[in-house]
N, C-alpha and C positions, 0 to 999 in steps of 0.2 A: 799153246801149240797152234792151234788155229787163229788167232791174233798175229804170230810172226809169217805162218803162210799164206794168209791172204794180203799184209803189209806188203807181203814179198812179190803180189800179183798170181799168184800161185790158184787155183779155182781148188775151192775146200767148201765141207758139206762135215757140218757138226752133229752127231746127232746124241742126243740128249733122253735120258730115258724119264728123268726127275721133270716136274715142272719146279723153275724156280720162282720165286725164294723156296730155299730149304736148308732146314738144319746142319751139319757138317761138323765134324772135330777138327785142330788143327786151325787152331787161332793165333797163333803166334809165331809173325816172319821172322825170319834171320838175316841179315845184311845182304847174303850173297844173293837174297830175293830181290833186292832196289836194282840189282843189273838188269835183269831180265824185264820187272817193271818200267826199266829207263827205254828198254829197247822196243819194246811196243809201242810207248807212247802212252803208260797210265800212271805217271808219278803224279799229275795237275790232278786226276779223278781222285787219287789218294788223300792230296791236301784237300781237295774240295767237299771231302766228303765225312771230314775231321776223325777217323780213327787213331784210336790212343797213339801215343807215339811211343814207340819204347827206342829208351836210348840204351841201356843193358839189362845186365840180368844178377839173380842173387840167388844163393843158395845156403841153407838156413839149418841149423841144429840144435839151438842155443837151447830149448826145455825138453829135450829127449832126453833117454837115457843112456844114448851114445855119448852123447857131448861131454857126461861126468866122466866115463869109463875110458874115450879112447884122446879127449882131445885137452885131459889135464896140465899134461904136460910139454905140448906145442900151444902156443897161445897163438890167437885165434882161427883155430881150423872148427874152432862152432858157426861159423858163417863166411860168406866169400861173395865178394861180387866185382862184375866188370862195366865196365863203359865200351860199347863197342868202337868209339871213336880213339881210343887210346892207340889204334892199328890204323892206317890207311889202305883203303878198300876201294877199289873200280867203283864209280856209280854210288860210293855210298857217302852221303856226307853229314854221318854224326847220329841216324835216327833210321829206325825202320818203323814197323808196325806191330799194331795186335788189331786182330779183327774180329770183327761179327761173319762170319762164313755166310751166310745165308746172304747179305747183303754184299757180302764180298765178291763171290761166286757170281753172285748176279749181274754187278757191276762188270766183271771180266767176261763174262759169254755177251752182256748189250758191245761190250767193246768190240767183241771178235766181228758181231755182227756189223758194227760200224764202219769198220776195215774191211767188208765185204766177204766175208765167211756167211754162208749158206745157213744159218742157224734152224736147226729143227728139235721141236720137244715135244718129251712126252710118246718121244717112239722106245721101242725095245729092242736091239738089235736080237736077232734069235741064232745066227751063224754068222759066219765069213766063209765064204766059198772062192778057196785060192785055185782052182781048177781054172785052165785058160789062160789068156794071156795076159787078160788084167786082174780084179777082185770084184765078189760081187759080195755085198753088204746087204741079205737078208733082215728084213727088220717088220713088226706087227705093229698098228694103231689098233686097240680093240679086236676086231677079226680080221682087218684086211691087211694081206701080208704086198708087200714091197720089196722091190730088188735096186738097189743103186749100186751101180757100175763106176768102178773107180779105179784108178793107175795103181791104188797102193793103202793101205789103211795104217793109222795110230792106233796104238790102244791106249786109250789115257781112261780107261774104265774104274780106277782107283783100286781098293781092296777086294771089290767083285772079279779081279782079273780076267775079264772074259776070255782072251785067247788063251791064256796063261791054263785056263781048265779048258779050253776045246781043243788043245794042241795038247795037254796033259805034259807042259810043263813046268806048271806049279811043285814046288818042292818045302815042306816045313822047314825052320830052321833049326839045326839039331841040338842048340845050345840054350836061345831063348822062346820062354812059353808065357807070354807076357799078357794081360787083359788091362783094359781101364774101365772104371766107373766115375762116371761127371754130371754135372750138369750146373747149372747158373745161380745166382745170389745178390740177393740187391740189398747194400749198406752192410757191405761186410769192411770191416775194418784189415785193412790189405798191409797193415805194421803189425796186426797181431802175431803175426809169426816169427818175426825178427827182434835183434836185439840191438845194434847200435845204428842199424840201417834206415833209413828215413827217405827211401826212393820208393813212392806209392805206384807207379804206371812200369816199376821194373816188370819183369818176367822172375816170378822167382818157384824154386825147389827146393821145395822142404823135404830135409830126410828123415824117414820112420824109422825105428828098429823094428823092422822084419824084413827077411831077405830081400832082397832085388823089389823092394816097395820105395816110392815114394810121392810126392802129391805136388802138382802143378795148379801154380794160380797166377791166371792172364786177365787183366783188366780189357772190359769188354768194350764198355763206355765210363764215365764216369762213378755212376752207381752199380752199374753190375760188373759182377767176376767172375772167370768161368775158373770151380774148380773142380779138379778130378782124379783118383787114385789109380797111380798103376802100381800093378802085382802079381805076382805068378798065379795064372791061371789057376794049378793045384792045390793053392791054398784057401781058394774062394768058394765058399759055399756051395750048392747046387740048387737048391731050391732059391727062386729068383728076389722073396722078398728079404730072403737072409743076407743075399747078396750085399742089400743095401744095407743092411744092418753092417755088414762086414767093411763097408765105408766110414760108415760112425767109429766102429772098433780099432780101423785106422788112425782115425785122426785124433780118438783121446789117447795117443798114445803123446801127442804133440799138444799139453793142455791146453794152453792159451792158442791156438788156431780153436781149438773143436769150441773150446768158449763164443769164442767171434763166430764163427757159423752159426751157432748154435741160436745165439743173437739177430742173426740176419734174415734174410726173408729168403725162402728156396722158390725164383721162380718158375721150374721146368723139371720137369720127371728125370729120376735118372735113367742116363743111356748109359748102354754097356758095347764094348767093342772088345771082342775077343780074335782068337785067330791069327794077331796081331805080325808073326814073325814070318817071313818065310822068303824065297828069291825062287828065281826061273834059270831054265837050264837054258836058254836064249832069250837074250831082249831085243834080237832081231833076226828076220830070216829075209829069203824072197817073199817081196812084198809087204812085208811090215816092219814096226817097229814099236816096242813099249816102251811107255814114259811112266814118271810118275809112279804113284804105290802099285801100277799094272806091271809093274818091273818089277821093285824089291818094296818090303818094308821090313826094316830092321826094329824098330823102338821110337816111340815117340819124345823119348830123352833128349835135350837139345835142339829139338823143332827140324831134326835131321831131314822127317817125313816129307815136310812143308819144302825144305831146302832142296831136295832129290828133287820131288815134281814140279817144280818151276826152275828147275836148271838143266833137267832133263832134256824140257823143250828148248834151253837155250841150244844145248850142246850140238843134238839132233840136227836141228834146224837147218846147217848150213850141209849136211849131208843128204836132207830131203830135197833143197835146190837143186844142189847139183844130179841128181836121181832124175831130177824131173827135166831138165837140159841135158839132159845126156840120153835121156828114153832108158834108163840101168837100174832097176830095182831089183837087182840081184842081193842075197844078201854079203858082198862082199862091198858094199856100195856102201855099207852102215857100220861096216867092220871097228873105224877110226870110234865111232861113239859110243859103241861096244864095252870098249876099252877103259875111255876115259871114264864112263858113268861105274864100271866095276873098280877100278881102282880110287874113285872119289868114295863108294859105296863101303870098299874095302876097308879105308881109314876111317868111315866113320863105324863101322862094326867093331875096330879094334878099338878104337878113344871109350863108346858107349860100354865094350865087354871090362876096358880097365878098370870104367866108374863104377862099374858092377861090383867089381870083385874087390874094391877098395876105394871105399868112396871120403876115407879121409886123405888118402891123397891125393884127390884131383884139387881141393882143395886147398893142399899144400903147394901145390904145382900153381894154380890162381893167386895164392898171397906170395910166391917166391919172386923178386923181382926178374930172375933170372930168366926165369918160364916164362912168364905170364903173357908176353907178346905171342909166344908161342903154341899156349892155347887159345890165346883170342882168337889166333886167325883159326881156329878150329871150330871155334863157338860163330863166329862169321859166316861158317858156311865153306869156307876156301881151302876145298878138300880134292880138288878134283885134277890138280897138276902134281905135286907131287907123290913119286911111286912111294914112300912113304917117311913122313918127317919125323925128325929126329927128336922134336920132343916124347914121340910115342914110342920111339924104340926105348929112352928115357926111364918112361913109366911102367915101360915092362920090366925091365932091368929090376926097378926099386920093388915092383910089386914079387917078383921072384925072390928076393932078398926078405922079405917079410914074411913069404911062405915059406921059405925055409928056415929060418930064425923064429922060435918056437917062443925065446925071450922076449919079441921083440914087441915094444908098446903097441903097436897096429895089428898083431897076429891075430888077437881075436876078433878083430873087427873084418875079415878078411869075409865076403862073401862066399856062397857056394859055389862059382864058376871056378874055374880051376888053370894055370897059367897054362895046359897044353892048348888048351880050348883057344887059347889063343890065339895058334899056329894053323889052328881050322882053316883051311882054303875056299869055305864055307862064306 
């Protein structure tokens, strides 16, 4: 965000609470990312700085004991994978990334700074004081507190949503209650989980038999892989070292992964990230605007998260210009991007609630040739122009058809979310 408004000559003031480098979840772009990377001006820092390149992604069942029970008789819905280049995509030609966040992040805030963004760390903002004609941006180093005066504020604050709790419109989500448990691994063998698949730098999702569970592993650099379990909150432990015990539990359910890890070297503590789901009852008003997980997060399934916060700031962007040439930070000034980021959010809450509730057929929908264009542009990121695509009204249709059809080979495979949940405006 502050890359495209100081590009834009725009006078911007970042302020930063972390010093970085710092740790971060959320290592794995999506295509619809290389737009917004092109538009700054940091595709050259990307190659220069050789993070993996992922060209698609794979999604893996082959030694669970789903794969005997629901996928016997459709052959191959034990595994699924795509090439994001099989779709033509703005800005994208063939490759995005997986990162290291801590070096990622770092690289992006020196950028902003380069472009002439105001760059500050290591402060903590304490309020926003929207009184008056402009905004003032209370903020603490240690004991001494500071006021910056400003036309207008972002909140790109991520899962801390600062305004999102000082405005008290933060709202959980009534459907998903999601947490992950991760952390790094060096010489893990990145085929152990697959079976005919032979793409090591894919992104791939392995499915568990337990509800709304499953486990992401994103090559980091060559030797390390970041992986991580997500899973309903209420089914994870409470005492914190059980938790990770409850990671293990996960993954022999998937033998040949837990093998391979097991084998590898763990180099970094696990982190836990709860809290995971929820939206705001505004993502903008007079004087502001949220971006990024300060807006929604729905589910880190599909790199959704990653995709929101840096498309956010695209979308935004050209409505902050015009705010600023116009002297209008009314919030009817932000209305257009309002819009667009709820209905790009929309579609992807309905694709992520599908996979939930029937995750062998997103799968069938990726090996049909008929789909499969059709979720790529969905796995791409390229959620945000249509009010809503017709593959997904699709897969509502079939997944209704399977809950109501008590015979039918996939019923039992049917998650606990439920096809109203669907229609949630949520």
């Amino acid at each position: 965000m502050a890359s495209y408004l100081a590009k834009a000559g725009i006078s911007t003031v970042l302020l930063e609470q972390e010093l970085f480098p710092r740790e971060h979840v959320g290592e794995s772009l999506v295509p619809a990312a290389n737009r917004v990377l092109s538009e700054i001006g940091f595709i050259d820092q990307m190659d220069a700085v050789g993070f993996p390149k992922k060209f698609g992604a794979a999604w893996t069942l082959n030694d669970s004991p789903l794969a005997k029970t629901y996928c016997h008789d459709f052959e191959g819905l034990d595994e699924a994978n795509i090439q994001f280049s099989e779709r033509e995509l703005k800005d994208f030609e063939g490759h995005t990334w997986h990162v290291d966040r801590g070096k990622f992040d770092l690289l992006l805030l020196q950028h902003a700074a380069s472009l002439g963004a105001n760059v500050v760390q290591g402060v903590r903002v304490k309020r926003v004081d929207f009184e008056g004609e402009g905004v003032g941006i209370i903020t603490s180093v240690g004991r001494k507190e500071t006021r910056f005066d400003v036309k207008m504020v972002v909140d790109a604050s991520g899962r801390k949503t600062f305004l999102g709790n000082q405005l008290k419109l933060r709202v959980l989500d009534p459907v998903f209650r999601q947490m992950a448990i991760h952390t790094w691994f060096e010489d893990f063998d990145r085929l152990a989980g697959s079976g005919c698949l032979k793409e090591r730098d894919y992104i791939y999702i392995h499915f568990i038999p337990k509800v709304n569970t499953w486990v992401w592993q994103i090559p980091i650099t060559d030797k390390i892989t970041s992986i991580g379990v997500v899973c309903q909150k209420g089914s994870v432990p409470t005492k914190r070292e059980e938790r990770f015990e409850y990671f293990w539990e996960c993954l022999k359910t998937r033998p040949r992964l837990y093998e391979a890890l097991r084998s590898a070297k763990q180099l970094r503590p696990f982190k836990e990230e709860g809290d995971y789901s929820y939206a705001m009852k505004e993502v903008c008003g007079d004087k502001f605007v949220l971006v990024g997980d300060a807006a929604r997060f729905v589910d880190p399934i599909f790199s959704s998260g990653v995709s929101v916060a840096l498309n956010s700031a695209r979308i935004v962007f050209p409505a902050i210009v015009d705010a600023v040439q116009r002297n209008d930070f009314r919030k009817s000034t932000f209305a257009g991007y309002e819009a667009t980021l709820r209905r790009g959010v929309k579609n992807w809450y309905k694709f992520i609630t599908l996979y939930y509730r029937l995750n062998v057929l997103f799968t069938h929908y990726v090996n049909n040739p008929e789909t499969r264009l059709d979720v790529i542009k969905l796995l791409q990121g390229d959620v945000y122009d249509d009010e809503e695509p017709a593959v997904l009204r699709a897969m509502e249709r079939d997944v209704r058809a399977v809950e109501h059809d008590p015979k039918h080979p996939w019923h039992a495979a049917l998650g606990d979310l439920t096809a109203s949940e669907l229609q949630a405006a949520f």
